[in-house]
ZAMI-558143 format. One line per field, with one value per residue (C-alpha): residue number from 1; residue in three letters; chain; x, y, z. Coordinates in pm, 1 decimal. Each point is the difference from the previous one (the first is absolute). Layout:
REM residues N
num: [NUM;...]
residu: [Ala;...]
chaine: [A;...]
px: [X;...]
py: [Y;...]
pz: [Z;...]
REM end
This chain:
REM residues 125
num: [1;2;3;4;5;6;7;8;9;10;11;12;13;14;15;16;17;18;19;20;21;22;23;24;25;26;27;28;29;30;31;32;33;34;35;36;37;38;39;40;41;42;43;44;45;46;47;48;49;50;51;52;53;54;55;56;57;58;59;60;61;62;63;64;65;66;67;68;69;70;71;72;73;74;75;76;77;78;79;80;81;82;83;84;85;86;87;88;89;90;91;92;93;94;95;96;97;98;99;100;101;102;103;104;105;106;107;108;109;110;111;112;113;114;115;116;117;118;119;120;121;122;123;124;125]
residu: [Unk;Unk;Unk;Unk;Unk;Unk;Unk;Unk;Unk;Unk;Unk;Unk;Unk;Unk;Unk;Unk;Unk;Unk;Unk;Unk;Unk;Unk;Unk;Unk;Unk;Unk;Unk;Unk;Unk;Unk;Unk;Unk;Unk;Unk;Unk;Unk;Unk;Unk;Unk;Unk;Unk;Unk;Unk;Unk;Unk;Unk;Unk;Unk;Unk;Unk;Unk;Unk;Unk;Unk;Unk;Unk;Unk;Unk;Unk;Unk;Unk;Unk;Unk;Unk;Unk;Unk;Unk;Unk;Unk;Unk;Unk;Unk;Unk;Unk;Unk;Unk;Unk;Unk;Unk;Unk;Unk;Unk;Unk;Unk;Unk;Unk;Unk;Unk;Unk;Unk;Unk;Unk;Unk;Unk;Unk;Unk;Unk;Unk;Unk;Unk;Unk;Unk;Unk;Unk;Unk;Unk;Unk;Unk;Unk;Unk;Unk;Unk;Unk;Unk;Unk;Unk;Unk;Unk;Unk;Unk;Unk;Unk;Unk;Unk;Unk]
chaine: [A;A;A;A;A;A;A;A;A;A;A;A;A;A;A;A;A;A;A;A;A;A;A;A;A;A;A;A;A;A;A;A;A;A;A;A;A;A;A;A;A;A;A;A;A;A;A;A;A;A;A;A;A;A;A;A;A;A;A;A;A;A;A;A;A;A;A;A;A;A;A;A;A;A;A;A;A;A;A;A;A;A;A;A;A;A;A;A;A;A;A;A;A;A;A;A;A;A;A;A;A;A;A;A;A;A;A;A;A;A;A;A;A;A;A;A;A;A;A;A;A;A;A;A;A]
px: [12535.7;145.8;74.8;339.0;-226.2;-118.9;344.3;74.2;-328.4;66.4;394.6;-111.2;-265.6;227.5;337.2;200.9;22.1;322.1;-56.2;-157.5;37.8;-177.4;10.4;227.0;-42.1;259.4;-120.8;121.3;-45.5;-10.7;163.9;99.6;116.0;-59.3;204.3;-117.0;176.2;-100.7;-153.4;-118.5;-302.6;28.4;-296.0;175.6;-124.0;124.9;-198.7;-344.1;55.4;15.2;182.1;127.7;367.2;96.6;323.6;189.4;341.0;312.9;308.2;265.9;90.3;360.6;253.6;-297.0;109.9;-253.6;43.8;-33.9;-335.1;-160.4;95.1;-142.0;-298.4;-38.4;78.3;-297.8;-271.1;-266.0;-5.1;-1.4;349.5;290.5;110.7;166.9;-198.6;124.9;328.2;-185.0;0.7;-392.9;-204.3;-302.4;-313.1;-278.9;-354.8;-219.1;-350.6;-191.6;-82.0;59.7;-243.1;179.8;-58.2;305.0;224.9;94.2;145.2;283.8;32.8;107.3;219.4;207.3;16.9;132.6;223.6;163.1;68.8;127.1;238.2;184.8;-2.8;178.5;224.3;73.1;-26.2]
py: [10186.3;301.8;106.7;225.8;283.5;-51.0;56.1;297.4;158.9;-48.5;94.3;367.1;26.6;-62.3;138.1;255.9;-92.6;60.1;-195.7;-278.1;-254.0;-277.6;-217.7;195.4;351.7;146.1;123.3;208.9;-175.1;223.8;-188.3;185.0;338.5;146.3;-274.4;-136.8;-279.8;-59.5;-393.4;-100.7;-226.4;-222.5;-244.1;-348.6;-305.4;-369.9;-254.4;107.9;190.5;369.7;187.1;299.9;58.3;317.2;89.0;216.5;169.4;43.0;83.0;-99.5;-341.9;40.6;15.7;-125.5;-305.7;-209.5;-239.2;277.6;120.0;-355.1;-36.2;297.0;-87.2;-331.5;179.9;288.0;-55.7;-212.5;149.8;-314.4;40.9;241.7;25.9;210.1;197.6;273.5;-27.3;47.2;-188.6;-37.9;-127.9;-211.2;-82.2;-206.8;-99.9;-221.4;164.4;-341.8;95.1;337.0;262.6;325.0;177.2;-315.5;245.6;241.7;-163.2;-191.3;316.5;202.1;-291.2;-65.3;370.1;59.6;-294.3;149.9;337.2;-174.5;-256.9;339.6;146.9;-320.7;-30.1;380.3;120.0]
pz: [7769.2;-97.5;-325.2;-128.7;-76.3;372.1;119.4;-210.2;69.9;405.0;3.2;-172.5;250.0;291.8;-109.3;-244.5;-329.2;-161.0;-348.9;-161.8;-269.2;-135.2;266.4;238.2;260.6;157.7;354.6;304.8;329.9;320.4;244.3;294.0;100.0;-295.2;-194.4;-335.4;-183.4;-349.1;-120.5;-338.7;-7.3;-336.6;-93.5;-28.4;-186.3;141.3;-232.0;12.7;343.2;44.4;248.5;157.7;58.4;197.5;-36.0;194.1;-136.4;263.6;-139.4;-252.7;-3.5;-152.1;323.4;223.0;262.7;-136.5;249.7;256.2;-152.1;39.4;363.4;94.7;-184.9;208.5;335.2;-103.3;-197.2;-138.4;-354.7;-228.1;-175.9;-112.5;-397.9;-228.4;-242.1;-276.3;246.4;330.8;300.6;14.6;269.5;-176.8;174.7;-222.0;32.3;-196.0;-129.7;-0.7;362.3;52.3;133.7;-77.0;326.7;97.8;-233.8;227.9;273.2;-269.7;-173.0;323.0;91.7;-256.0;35.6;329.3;-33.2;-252.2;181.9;288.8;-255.6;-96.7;332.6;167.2;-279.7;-102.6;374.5]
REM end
């Protein structure tokens, strides 16, 4: 079982720091070719369960073809869902700490990650 400071303690080992809060870090993800995409790791509590959420910011919502966004996201990736946070179309990706080993962190992270980069680039060109 890991525990949030578990998380935190492995995701400044393994990638750039760009700030923290109580129960959130904001992270750069190398993802390929040089490209880095921003995702905010927040420490979630459903019930009694903790989790991770990594979040990945894409673009402005307002003027987005919603619809648009969620088809592509069916046709590409395997990221668990799409939302809008602080007006951003944000791909979210979350895992339950019950049974979580943290070295299982890295692989989501870079995920939700890349398939945010390649959202914008299908939709932005």
């Amino acid at each position: 079982m890991a525990a949030w400071e578990d998380v935190v303690a492995y995701i400044k080992q393994t990638y750039r720091t760009i700030s923290e809060g109580v129960d959130e870090i904001q992270i750069d993800v190398d993802v390929k070719d040089g490209e880095t995409q921003i995702v905010i790791v927040t420490r979630e509590v459903v019930g009694e369960e903790e989790w991770a959420s990594a979040k990945a910011p894409c673009f402005l919502a307002k003027g987005v073809d919603l619809a648009q966004v969620l088809k592509q996201l069916e046709e590409t990736t395997a990221v668990g869902g799409a939302v809008i946070a602080s007006d951003y179309v944000t791909l979210r990706h979350t895992l339950p700490l019950r049974n979580l080993d943290v070295n299982e962190l890295g692989e989501p992270l870079e995920l939700v990650a890349s398939a945010a980069i390649e959202l914008v680039q299908q939709l932005t060109g």
